[in-house]
C-alpha positions as CSV (number, residue, x, y, z in Angstrom):
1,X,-28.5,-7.9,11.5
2,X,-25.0,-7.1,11.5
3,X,-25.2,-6.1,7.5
4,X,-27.6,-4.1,7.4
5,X,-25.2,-1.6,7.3
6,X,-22.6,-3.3,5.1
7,X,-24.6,-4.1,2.4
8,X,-26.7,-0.6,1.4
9,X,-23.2,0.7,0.7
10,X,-22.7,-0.6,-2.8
11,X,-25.6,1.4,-3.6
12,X,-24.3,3.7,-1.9
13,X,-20.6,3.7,-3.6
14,X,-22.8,3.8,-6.9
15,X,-24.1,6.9,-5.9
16,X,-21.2,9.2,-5.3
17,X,-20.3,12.1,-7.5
18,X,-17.6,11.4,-10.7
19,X,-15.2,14.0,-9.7
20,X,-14.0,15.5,-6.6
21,X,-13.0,18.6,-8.3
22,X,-16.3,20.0,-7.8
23,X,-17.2,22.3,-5.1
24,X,-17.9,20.8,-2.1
25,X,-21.6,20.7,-0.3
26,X,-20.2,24.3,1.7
27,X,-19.8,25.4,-1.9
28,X,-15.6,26.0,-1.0
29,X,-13.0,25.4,-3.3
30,X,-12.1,21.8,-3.8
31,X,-8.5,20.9,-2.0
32,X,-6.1,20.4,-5.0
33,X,-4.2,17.0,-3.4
34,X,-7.7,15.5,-4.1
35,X,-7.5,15.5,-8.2
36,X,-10.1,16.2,-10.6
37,X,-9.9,12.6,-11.6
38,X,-13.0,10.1,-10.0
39,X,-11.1,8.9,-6.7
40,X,-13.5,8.2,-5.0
41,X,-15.0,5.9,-7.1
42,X,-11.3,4.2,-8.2
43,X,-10.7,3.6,-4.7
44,X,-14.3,2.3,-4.1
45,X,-14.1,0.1,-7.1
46,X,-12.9,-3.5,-5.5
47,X,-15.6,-3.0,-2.6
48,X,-18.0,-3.2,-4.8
49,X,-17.3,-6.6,-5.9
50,X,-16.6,-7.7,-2.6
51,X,-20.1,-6.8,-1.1
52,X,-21.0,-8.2,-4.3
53,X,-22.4,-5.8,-6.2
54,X,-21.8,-7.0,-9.6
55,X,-23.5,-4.5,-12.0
56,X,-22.6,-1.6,-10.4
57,X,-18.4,-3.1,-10.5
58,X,-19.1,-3.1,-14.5
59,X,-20.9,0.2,-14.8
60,X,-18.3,1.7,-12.6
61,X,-15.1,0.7,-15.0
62,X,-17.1,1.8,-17.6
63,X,-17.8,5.2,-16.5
64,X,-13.8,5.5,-15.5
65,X,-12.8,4.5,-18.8
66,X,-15.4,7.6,-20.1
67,X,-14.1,9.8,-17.5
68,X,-10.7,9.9,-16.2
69,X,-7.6,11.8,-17.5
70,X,-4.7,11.8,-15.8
71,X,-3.2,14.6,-17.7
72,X,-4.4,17.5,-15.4
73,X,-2.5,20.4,-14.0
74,X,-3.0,19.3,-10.4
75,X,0.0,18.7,-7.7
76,X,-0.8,15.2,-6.2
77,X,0.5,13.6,-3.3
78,X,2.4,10.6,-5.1
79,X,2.2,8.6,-1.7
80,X,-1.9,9.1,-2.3
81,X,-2.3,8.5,-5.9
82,X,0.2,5.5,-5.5
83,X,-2.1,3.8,-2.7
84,X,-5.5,4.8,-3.9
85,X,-5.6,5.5,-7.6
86,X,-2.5,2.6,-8.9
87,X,-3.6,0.4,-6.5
88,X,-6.8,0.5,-7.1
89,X,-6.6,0.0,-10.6
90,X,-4.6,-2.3,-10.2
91,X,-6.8,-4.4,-8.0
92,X,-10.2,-3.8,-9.8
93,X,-8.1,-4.7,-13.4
94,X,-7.3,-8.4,-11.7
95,X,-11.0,-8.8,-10.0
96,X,-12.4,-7.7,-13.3
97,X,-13.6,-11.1,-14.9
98,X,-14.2,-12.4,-12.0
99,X,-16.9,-9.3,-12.1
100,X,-18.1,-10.0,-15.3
101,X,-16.6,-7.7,-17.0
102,X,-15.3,-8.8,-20.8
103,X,-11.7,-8.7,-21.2
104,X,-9.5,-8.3,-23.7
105,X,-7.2,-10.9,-25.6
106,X,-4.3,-11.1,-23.2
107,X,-5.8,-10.2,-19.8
108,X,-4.6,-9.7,-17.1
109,X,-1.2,-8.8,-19.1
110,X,-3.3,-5.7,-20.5
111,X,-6.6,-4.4,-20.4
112,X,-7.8,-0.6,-20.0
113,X,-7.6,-0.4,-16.3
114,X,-4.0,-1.7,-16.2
115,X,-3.1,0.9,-18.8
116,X,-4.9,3.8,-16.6
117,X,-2.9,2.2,-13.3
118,X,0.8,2.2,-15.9
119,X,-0.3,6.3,-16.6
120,X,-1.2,7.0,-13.3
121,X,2.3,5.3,-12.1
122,X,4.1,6.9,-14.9
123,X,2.9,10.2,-13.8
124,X,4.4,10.0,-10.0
125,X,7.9,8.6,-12.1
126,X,9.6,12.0,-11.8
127,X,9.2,12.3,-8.0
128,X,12.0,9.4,-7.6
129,X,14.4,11.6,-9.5
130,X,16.5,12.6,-6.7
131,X,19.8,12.1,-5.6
132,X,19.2,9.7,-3.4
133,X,16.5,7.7,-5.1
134,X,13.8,8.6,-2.4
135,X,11.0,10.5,-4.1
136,X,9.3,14.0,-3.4
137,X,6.3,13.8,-1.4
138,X,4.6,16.1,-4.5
139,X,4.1,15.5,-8.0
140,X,2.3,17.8,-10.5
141,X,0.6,15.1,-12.8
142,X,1.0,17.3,-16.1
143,X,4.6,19.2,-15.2
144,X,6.3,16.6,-13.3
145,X,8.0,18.0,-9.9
146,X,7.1,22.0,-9.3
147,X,10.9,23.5,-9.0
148,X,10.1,24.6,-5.7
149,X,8.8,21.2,-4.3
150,X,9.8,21.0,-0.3
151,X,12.7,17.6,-0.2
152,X,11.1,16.9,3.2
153,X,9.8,13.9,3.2
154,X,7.8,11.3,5.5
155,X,9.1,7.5,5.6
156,X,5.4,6.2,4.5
157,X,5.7,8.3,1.6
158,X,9.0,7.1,1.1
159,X,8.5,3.3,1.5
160,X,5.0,2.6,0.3
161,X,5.3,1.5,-3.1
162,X,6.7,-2.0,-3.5
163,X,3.6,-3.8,-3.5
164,X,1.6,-1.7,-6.1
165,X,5.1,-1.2,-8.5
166,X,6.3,-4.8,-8.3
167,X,2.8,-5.8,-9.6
168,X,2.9,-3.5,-12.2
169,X,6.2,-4.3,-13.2
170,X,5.2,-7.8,-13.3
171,X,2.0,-7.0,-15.6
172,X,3.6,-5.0,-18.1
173,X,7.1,-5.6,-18.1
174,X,8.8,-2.5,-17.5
175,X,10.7,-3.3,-15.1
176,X,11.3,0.6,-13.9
177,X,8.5,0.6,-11.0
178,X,9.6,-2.2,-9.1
179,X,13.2,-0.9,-9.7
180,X,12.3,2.6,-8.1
181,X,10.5,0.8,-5.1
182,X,13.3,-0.8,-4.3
183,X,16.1,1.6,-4.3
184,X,13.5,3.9,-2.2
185,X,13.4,0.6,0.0
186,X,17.5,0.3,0.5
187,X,17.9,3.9,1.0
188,X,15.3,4.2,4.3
189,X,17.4,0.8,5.3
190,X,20.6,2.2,5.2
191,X,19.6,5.4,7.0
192,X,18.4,3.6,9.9
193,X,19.9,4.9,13.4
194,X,22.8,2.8,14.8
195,X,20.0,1.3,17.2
196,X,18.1,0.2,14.1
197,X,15.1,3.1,14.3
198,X,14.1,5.3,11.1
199,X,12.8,8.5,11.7
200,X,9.5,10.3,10.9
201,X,10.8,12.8,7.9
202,X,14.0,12.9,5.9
203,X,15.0,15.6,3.4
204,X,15.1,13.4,0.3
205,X,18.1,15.2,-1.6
206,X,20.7,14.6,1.4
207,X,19.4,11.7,3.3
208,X,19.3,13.6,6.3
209,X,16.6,13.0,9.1
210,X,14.6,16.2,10.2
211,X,12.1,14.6,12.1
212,X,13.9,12.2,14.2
213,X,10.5,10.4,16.7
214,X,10.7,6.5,15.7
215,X,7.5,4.8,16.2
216,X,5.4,2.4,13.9
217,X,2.5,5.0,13.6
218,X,2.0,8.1,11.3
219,X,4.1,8.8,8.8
220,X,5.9,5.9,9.1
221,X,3.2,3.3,9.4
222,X,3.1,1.5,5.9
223,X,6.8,1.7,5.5
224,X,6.9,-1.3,7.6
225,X,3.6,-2.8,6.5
226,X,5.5,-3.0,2.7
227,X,8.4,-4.8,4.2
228,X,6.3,-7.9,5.0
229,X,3.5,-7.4,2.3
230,X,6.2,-6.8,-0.3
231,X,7.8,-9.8,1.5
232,X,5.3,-12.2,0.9
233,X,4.0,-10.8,-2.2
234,X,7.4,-11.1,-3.9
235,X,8.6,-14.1,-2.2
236,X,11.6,-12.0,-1.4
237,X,13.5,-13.5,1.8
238,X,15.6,-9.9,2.0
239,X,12.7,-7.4,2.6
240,X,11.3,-9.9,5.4
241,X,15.2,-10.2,7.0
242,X,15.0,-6.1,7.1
243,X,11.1,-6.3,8.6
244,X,12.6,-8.6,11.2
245,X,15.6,-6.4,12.5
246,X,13.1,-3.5,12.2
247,X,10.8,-5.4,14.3
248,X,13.5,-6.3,16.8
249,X,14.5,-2.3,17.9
250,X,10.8,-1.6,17.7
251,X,10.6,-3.9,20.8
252,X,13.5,-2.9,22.4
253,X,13.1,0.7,22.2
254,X,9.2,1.6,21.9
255,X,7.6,-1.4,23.8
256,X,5.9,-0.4,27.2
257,X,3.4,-3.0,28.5
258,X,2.1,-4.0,24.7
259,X,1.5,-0.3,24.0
260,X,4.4,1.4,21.2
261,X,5.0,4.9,22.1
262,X,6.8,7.1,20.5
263,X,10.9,7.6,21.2
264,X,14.0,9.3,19.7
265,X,15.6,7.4,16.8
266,X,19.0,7.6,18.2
267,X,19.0,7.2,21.7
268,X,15.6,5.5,22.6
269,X,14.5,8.1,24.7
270,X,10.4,8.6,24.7
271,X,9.8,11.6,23.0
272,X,5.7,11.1,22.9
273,X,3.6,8.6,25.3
274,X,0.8,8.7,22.8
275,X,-1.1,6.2,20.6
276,X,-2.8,6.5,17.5
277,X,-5.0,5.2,15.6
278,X,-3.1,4.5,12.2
279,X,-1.2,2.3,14.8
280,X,-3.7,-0.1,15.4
281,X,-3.0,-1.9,11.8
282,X,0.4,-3.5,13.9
283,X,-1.7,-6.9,15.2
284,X,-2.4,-7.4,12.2
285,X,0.8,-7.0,10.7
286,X,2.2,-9.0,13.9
287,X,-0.4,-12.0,12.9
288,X,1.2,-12.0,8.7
289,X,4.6,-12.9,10.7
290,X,3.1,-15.6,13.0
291,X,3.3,-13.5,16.7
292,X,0.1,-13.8,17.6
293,X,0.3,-14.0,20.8
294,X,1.9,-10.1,20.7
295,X,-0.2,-9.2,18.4
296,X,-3.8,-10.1,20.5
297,X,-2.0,-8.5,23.6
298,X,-1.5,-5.1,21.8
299,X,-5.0,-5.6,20.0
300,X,-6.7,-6.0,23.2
301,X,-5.2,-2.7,24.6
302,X,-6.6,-0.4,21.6
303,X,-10.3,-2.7,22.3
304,X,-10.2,-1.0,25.7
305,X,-9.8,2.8,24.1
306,X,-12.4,1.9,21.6
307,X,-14.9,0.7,24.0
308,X,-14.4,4.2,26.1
309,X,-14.9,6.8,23.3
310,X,-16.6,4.3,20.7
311,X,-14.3,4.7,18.2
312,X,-10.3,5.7,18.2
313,X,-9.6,8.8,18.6
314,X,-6.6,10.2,16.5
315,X,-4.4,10.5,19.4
316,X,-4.5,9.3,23.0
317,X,-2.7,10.1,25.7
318,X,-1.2,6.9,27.4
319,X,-0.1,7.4,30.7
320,X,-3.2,9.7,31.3
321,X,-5.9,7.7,29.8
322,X,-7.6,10.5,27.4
323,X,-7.4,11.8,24.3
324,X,-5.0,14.8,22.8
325,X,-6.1,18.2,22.5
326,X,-7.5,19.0,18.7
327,X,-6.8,15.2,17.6
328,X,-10.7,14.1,19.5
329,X,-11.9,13.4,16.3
330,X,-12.4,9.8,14.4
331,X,-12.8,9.8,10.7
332,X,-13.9,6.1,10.1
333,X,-10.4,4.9,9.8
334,X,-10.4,1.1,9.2
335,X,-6.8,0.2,11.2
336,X,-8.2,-1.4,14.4
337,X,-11.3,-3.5,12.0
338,X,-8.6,-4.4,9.8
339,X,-6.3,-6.2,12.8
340,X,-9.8,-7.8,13.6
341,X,-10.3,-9.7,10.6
342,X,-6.8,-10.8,10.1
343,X,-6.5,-12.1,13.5
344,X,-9.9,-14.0,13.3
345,X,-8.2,-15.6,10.3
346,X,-5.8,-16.4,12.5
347,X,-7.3,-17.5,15.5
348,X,-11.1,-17.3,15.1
349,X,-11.5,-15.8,18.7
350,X,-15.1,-14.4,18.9
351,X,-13.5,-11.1,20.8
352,X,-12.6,-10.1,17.5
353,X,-16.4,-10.5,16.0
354,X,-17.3,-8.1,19.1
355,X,-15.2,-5.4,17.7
356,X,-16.5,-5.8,14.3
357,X,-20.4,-5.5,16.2
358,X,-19.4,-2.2,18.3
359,X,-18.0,-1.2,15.5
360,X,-21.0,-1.4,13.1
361,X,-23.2,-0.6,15.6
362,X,-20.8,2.8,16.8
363,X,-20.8,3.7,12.9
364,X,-24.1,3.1,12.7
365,X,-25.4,5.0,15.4
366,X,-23.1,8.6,15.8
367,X,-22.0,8.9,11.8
368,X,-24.7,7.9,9.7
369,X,-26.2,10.7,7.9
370,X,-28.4,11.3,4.7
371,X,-25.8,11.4,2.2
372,X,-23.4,8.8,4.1
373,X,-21.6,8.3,7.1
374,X,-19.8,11.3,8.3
375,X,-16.4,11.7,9.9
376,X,-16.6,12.1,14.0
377,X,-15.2,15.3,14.7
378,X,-15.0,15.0,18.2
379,X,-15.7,11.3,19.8
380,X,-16.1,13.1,23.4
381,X,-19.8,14.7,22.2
382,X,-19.7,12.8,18.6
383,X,-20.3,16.2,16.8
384,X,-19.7,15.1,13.6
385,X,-17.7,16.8,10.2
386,X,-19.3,17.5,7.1
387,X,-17.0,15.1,5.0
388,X,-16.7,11.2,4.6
389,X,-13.2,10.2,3.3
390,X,-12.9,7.4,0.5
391,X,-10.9,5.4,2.8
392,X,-14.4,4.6,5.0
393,X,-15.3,2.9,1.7
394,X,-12.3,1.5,0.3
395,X,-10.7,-0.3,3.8
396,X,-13.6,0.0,6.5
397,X,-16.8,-1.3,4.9
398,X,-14.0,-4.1,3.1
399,X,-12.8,-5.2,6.2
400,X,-16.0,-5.0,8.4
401,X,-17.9,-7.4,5.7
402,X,-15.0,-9.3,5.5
403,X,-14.7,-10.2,9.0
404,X,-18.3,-11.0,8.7
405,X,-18.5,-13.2,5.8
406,X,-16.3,-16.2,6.0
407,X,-17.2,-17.9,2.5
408,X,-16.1,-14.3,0.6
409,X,-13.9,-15.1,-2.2
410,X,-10.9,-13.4,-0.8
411,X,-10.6,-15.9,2.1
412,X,-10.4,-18.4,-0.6
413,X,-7.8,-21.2,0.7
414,X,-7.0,-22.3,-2.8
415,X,-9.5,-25.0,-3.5
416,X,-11.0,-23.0,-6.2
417,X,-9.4,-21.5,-8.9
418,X,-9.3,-20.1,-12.7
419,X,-7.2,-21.0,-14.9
420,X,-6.3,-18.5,-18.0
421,X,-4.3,-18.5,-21.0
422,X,-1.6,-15.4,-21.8
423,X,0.6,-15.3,-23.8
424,X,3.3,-16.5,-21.7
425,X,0.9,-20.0,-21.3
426,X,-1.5,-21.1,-18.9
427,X,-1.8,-18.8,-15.5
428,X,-3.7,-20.0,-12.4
429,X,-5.9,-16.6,-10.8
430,X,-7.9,-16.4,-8.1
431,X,-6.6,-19.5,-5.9
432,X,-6.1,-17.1,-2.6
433,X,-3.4,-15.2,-0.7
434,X,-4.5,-11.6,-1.9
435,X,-2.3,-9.2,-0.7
436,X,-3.7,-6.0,0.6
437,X,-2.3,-2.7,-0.2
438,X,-2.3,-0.2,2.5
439,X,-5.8,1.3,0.6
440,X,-7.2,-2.4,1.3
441,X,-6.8,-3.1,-2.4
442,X,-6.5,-7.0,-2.9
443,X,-3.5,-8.2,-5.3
444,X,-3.3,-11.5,-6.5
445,X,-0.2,-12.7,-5.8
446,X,-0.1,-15.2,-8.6
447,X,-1.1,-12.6,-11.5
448,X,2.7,-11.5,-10.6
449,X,3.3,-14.5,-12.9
450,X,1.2,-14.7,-15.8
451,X,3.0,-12.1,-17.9
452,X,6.7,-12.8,-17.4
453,X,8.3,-16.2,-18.1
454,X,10.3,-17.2,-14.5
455,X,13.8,-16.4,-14.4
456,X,14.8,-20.2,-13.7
457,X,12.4,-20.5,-17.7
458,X,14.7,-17.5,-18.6
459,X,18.4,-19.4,-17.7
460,X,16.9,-22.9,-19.6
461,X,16.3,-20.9,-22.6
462,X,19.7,-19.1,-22.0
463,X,21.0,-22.5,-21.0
464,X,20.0,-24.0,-24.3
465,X,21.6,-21.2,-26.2
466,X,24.8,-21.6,-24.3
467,X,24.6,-25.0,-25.6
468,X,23.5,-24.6,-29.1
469,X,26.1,-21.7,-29.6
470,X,29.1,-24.3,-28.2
471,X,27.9,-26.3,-30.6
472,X,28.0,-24.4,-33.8
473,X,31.4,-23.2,-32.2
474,X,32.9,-26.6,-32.0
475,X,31.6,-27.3,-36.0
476,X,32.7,-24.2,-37.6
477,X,35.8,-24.0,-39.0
478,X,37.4,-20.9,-38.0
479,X,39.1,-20.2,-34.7
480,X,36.9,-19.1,-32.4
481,X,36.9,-18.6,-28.4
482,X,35.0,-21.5,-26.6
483,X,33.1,-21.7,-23.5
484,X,35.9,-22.5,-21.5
485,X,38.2,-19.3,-21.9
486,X,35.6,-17.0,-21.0
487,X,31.9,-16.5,-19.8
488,X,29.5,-16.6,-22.6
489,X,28.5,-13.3,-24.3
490,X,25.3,-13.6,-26.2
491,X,25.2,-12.1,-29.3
492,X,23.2,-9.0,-29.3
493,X,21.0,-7.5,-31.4
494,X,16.6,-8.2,-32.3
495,X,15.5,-11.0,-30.0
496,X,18.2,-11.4,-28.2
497,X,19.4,-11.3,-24.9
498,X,21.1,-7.9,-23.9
499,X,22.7,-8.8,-20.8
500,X,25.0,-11.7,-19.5
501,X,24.3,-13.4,-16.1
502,X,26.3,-15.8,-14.4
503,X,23.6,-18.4,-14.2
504,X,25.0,-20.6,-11.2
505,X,24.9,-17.8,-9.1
506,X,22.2,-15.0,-10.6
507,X,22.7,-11.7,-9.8
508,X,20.0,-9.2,-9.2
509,X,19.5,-6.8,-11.8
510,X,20.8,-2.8,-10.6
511,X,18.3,-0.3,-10.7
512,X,18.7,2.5,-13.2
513,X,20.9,5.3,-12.4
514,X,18.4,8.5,-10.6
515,X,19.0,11.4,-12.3
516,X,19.1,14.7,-10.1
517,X,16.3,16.0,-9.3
518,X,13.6,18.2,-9.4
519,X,10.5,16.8,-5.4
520,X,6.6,15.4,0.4
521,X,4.5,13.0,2.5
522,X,1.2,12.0,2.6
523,X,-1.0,14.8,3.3
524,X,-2.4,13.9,6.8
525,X,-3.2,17.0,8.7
526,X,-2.4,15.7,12.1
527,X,0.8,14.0,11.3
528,X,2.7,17.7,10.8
529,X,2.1,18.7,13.7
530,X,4.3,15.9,15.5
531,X,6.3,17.1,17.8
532,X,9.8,16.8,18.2
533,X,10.4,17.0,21.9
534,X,6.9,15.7,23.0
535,X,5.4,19.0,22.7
536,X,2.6,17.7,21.1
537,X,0.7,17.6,24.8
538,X,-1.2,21.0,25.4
539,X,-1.4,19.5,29.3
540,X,-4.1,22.0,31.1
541,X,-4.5,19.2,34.3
């Protein structure tokens, strides 16, 4: 049976140690990007809940409340902590009654995993302090940006916040998260090549590319995924326009035979004829946007290289069928399972349940160990690594026992639903549509409006007051400037409203000015070694 694999790892999950800042099982040194702070478990949290495992869901939060501090002098990838440790408070904050878990007056508008996700956020805050708005790659969580912080920054890390900052924004108010996002957004937008690419790495204090391969895969991956998820999530018709054009030079320029390879941002040239596996998560994008037809064609292709090595292998050489030298190895990485169960949404072809068996049974068979299911360091013998990243349990178990389990509450299609009072009135949760994060971390798109009234609320209240204040104008008896002459000025001061708008035609609120500086990309050993010129190949044939 297909879940006898799935389901053991919620015990599993339950089972893993508090803190990564130990020493590892070689007794080494922990790596410093990892935190002292329980990621593991944070980014494990939702999976829990959606294998089903209840108790452990609530005994989990309650150790994290116990146990994490964010106030640590540790420098943290701020791409990482955004994906992993925001988003995954995030998520397990707005699954939390629907766990069981008692929550306090005024959830989901607070509660103490939303206040851990608004630290955790506020923490990564002085990365975006640049001149450009595009944040460090680097943050130290007690000391803010180390002064000698590299600018040098992958696009990922650059555009991979709008999803987990516009929900938080949305939650608490502040409206500075989504605001950062966004200007982080714009600025990759309007650095784009005159043929409509974005590079790989861009110094973040002068806007100017250093790595210049375009390509939808590593280190620039999510970048796109947040234009349509953001999209969606947000309602926002812009963000999907900009997906669109992107999407448009990505098949102009990097297209060969439903396979993307990698080419030079300003002339088109291929640079590198390789796939890897972080780019198998494009189907699935491709289905969120309706090509499906694209997206199966390109799906099938990566099948083929997962049915010759049993899994993807970080890198494979295209033209000559084989992997890369020193990028053999597959850590569990969820991309290609994750296409699967979108497109089976989509389509419900059994070719995608065959993936999701090979893949169990592949997982199954090479990387299952005592302790877990170990990282494949080399998918040509299957010698395996003595690590298993929190990604296997926050994106591939999710996806694998999603694609397996049709009636899970996530595929809800809005028949059932909660309904819960804030105190902004009556909010509907849990109707559908979850958004994922690039961690796998399910949002609910309709918590983004149970703590804010809407705008169009906001301009009949402003509406009224327009009216009431013409009114108390045309009785008084002293001169006074009416509507007419002018655009109404609220009056300011304690409960009122700070700003005017012209409400016929609203405009969208500027982000904050970015001070100057003090601030990298998500650490992923294999994407630094991308080569500019194609170099990458070590070609011995």
């Amino acid at each position: 049976m297909l879940f006898r694999l799935l389901v053991p790892l919620g015990l599993l999950c339950a089972r893993l140690p508090l803190h990564l800042g130990a020493p590892g099982p070689d007794g080494t040194a922990p790596d410093p990007a990892h935190y002292s702070f329980s990621l593991t478990l944070i980014d494990a949290l939702d999976t829990l809940l959606i294998l089903g495992n209840v108790s452990e869901f609530q005994r989990v939060v309650e150790v994290l409340q116990d146990n994490v501090d964010f106030d640590i002098d540790v420098n943290a990838s701020v791409f990482e902590t955004n994906i992993r440790v925001v988003g995954g408070l995030l998520s397990a904050h707005l699954l939390s009654k629907k766990a069981g878990v008692k929550v306090e007056a005024g959830w989901p508008c607070s509660g103490p995993l939303l206040r851990m996700a608004e630290e955790a956020a506020r923490k990564l805050l002085p990365a975006f302090q640049t001149p450009t708005g595009m944040p460090y790659g680097t943050v130290n969580l007690l000391h803010g940006v180390n002064p000698g912080e590299t600018p040098v920054t992958c696009t990922a890390g650059i555009g991979t916040f709008i999803v987990e900052f516009a929900t938080l924004s949305s939650l608490t108010g502040d409206p500075v998260f989504e605001d950062v996002a966004r200007v982080a957004l714009m600025r990759l937008w309007e650095s784009r090549s005159d043929i409509g690419l974005v590079g790989n790495h861009i110094d973040v204090l002068t806007g100017k590319w250093v790595a210049q391969d375009a390509g939808i895969g590593a280190g620039v991956d999510s970048y796109f995924e947040y234009l349509v998820k953001g999209a969606i999530l947000l309602q926002d018709k812009k963000l999907m326009a900009m997906f669109l054009e992107y999407n448009k030079a990505i098949r102009n320029y990097t297209r060969f035979d439903d396979w993307y390879l990698w080419v030079q941002m300003y002339k088109g040239t291929v640079s590198m004829p390789v796939f890897q596996s972080l780019e198998a998560y494009w189907p699935g994008l491709q289905s969120l946007i309706g090509d499906i037809d694209n997206a199966m064609r390109t799906f099938l292709n990566y099948y083929t290289v997962w049915k010759q090595f049993g899994g993807l292998p970080e890198f494979y050489n295209i033209p000559q069928g084989y992997t890369v030298e020193k990028r053999e190895g597959y850590p569990l990485r969820p991309e290609l399972i994750e296409s699967a169960m979108y497109l089976y949404r989509a389509t419900g072809d059994p070719i995608l349940l065959e993936l999701g068996r090979d893949a169990v049974e592949s997982i199954e068979k090479i990387s299952k160990v005592e302790c877990g299911f170990a990282t494949i360091k080399d998918l040509r013998d299957h010698k395996l690594d003595n690590r298993m990243e929190s990604f296997f349990l926050a994106e591939t178990v999710k996806y694998l026992y999603l694609l397996f389990d049709p009636t899970n509450f996530i595929h809800n299609n809005g028949s059932t639903f909660d309904s819960v009072i804030t105190p902004y009135g009556e909010c509907i949760l849990g109707a559908g549509g979850y958004i994922f994060n690039t961690e796998a971390h399910p949002i609910d798109p309709a918590a983004l409006h149970c703590c804010q009234r809407l705008k169009e609320e906001q301009w009949e209240v402003e509406d009224l007051m327009r009216e009431f204040y013409s009114l108390k104008r045309n009785k008084s008896r002293f001169q006074r400037k009416t509507l007419s002459s002018g655009p109404w000025e609220p009056p300011t001061g304690p409960g009122t409203f700070s700003s005017s708008e012209n409400h016929d035609q609203p405009k969208e609120k500027k982000p904050a000015k970015q001070k100057v500086p003090l601030l990298s990309c998500p650490s992923q050993p294999f994407t630094s070694k991308l080569a500019l010129l194609g170099q990458v190949f070590l070609d011995s044939s």
